[in-house]
C-alpha positions in Angstrom: 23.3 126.1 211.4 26.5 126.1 212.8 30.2 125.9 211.1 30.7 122.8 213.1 27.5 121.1 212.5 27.9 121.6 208.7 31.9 120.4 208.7 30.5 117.1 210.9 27.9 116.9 208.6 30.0 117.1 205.3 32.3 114.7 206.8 29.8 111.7 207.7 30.0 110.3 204.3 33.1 110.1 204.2 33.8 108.4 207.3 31.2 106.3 206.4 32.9 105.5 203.1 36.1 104.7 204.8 34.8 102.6 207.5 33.1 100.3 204.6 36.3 100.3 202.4 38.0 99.3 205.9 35.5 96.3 206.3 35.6 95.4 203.0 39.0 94.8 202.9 39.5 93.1 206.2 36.9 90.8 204.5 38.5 90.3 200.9 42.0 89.7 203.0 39.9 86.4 205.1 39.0 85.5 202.1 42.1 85.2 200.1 43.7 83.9 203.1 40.6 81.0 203.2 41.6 80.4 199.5 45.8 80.3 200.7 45.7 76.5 202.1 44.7 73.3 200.5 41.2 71.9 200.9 41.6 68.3 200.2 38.7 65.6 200.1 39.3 61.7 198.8 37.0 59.8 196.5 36.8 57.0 194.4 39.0 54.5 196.5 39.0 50.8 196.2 41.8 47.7 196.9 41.2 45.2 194.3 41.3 41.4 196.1 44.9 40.6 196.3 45.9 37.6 194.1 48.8 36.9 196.6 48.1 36.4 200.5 51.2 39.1 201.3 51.4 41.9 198.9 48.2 44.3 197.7 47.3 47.6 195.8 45.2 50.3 196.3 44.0 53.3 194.7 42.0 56.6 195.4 41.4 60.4 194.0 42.9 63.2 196.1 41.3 66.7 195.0 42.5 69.9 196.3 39.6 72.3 196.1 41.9 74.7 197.7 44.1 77.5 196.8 47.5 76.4 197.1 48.8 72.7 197.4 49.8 70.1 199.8 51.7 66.6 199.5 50.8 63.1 200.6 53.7 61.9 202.9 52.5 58.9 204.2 49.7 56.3 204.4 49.0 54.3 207.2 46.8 51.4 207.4 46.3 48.6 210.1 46.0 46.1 207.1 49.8 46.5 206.6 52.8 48.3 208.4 54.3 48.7 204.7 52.3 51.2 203.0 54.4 52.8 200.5 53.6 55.0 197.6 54.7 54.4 194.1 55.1 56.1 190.7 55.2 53.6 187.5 57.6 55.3 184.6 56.8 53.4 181.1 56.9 49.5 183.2 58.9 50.4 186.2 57.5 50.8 189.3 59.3 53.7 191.0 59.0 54.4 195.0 58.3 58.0 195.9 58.7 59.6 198.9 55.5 62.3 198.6 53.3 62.8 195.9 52.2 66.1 195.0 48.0 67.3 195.4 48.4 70.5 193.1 45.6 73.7 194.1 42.9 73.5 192.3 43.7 70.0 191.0 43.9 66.1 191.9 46.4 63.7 192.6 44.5 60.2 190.7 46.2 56.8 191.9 45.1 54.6 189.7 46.2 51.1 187.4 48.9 51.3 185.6 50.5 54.6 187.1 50.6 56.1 190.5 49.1 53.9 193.5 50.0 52.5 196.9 51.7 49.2 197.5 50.9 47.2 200.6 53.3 44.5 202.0 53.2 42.0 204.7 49.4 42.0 205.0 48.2 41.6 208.1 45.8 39.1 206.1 44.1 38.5 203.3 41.3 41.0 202.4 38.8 39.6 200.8 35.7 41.6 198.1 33.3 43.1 200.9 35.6 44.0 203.6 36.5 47.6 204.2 40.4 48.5 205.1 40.8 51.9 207.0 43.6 53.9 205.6 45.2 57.1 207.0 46.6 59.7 204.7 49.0 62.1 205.7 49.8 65.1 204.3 52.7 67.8 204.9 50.0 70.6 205.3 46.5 69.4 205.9 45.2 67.2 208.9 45.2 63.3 208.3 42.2 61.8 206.4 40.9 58.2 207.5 39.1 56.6 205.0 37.7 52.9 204.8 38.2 51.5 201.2 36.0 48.9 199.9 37.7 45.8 198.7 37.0 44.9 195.1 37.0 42.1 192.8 40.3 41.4 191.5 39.6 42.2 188.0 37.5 45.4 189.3 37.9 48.3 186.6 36.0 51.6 187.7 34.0 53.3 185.7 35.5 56.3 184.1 
């Protein structure tokens, strides 16, 4: 055999090994950069029948399967042009501007503490309708939902 055959020879492996540690990485880099956004889905939602004809609640689970996490900045909904979002501290009913989906975690709006306040309905839903709602968020596209209306006293199960 030749000198040259036996230096191309000696050197396949490790070209070979180099090429798959090049691969690899490429692929362990789209990976972690698949993990590096938020990966938000919404579940659980409902609007409880609103006692008054112009004011209503609703409520919904945000969870952020993803790596790093995004914020709900608005909601729209063609039930009312005065969707805002709200924080309750001890009794008081705070506004907030955004409300934070953490990675890995949830954002719960539910009784009694975070939730979405609807004003000047556009009428009066009542249990068996289904209200579309957009939700915006400052990294992820919008998610429309439709949201079951509920009995006023509805309660989910835990």
């Amino acid at each position: 055999m030749r000198k040259s055959t036996v230096a191309t020879a000696a050197a396949l492996p490790l070209l070979l090994a180099g090429g798959l540690l090049l691969v690899t990485g490429c692929q362990s880099e789209k990976n972690a950069l698949a993990g590096d956004k938020p990966e938000l889905s919404v579940s659980d939602a409902y609007l409880p029948e609103p006692a008054m004809a112009d004011m209503a609640a609703a409520y919904f689970t945000v969870v952020n399967d993803g790596g790093k996490a995004d914020r709900l900045t608005k909601v729209t909904s063609p039930l009312s042009r005065d969707v805002t979002l709200h924080t309750t501290e001890g009794a008081r009913m705070k506004h907030a501007e955004t409300l934070e989906v953490p990675a890995k975690g949830r954002l719960s709006l539910a009784r009694g503490g975070t939730h979405l306040m609807l004003g000047t309905l556009d009428h009066k839903p009542k249990t068996g309708e289904k209200v579309e709602f957009t939700l915006h968020f400052a990294a992820s596209a919008p998610i429309r939902i439709q949201v079951p209306v509920e009995s006023t006293t509805f309660r989910p199960k835990d």
